[in-house]
N, C-alpha and C positions, 0 to 999 in steps of 0.2 A: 206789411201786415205782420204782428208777432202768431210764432208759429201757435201759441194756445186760440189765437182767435181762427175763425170759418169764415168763410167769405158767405155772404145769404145769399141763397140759390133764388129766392122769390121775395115780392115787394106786396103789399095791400095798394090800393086805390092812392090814398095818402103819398106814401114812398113813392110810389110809379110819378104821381104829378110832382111833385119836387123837383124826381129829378129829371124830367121832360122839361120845366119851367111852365105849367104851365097851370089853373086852378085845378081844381075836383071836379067841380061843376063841367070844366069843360071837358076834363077824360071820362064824366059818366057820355055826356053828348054824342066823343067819337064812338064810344063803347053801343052806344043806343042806336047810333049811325051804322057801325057794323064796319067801320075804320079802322079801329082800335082793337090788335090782337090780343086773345087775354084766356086765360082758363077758371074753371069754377072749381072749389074743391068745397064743397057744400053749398051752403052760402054766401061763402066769400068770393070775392074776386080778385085773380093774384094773378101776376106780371112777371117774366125772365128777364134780364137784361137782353135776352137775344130779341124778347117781343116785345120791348122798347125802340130795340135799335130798329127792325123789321120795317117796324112803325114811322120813324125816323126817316129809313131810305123811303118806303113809298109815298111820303109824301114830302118829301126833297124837292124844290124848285132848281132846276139846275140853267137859270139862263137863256130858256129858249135852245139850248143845245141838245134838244133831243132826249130820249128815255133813258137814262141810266142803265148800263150794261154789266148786270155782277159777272162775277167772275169765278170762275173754280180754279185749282193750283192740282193737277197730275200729280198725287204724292209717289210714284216709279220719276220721274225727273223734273218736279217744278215745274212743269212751262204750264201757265194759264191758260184755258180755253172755256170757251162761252157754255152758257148753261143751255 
């Protein structure tokens, strides 16, 4: 990214489906479901990348192997341990 440009902290309805892959219509649905994390700043409705990805993991199929287990990293010595 050149250093004059900003990375966008936040996305509209539009942006957010894009780049999920998936229509409007269906992120108003998870939105209207109570699925779909998201914040209001008036009347808009705007998205992070953290609460796409959010979105992403909890609704991840992972194979019948069970519920996905995040993880936190000890920033005193890296080692992961469960949340």
């Amino acid at each position: 990214m050149n250093e004059n440009q900003t990375e966008k902290l936040t996305f509209d309805r539009r942006e957010a489906a894009k780049r999920l892959g998936i229509s409007v219509v269906t992120l108003d649905r998870e939105i209207a479901k109570k699925k779909m994390p998201h914040f209001r700043v008036g009347r808009r409705v705007l998205f992070t990348q953290e609460l796409l990805l959010q979105y992403i993991l909890l609704n991840t199929k992972n194979a019948g192997l069970g519920p996905i287990k995040l993880r936190e990293v000890d920033d005193r010595n890296d080692l992961p341990r469960s949340r």
